[in-house]
Residue, then its C-alpha position, 0 to 999 in steps of 0.5 A: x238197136x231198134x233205130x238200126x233196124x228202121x234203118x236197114x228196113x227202110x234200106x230194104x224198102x228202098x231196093x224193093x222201090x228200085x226193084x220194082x221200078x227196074x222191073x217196070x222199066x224193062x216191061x215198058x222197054x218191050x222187054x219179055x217177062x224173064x227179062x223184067x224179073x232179072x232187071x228187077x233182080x239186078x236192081x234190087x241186088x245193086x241198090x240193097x248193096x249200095x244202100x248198105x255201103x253208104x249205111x255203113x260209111x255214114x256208122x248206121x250198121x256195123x260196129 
């Protein structure tokens, strides 16, 4: 149980690191504000879920 946990929290960091690098992308590409909160968005929504379907095909989550 708690090793599934590490799992999942790292997978969560993981998306923030892609988030947030997502973010910084768009601000640099001279995007506004709202553009950079929606890459980072998209980002972390894209990665958290990729993360979680290869978690899931390797049997780290799930049952």
């Amino acid at each position: 149980m708690q090793l599934r946990l590490m799992y999942v929290i790292i997978a969560v960091l993981a998306a923030l690191l892609a988030a947030a690098a997502g973010s910084f992308m768009a601000v640099i590409d001279g995007g506004r504000p709202t553009a950079a909160l929606r890459a980072g968005a998209f980002a972390f929504v894209g990665a958290l879920s990729l993360l979680i379907v290869v978690m899931g095909a390797l049997g780290v989550v799930g049952s």
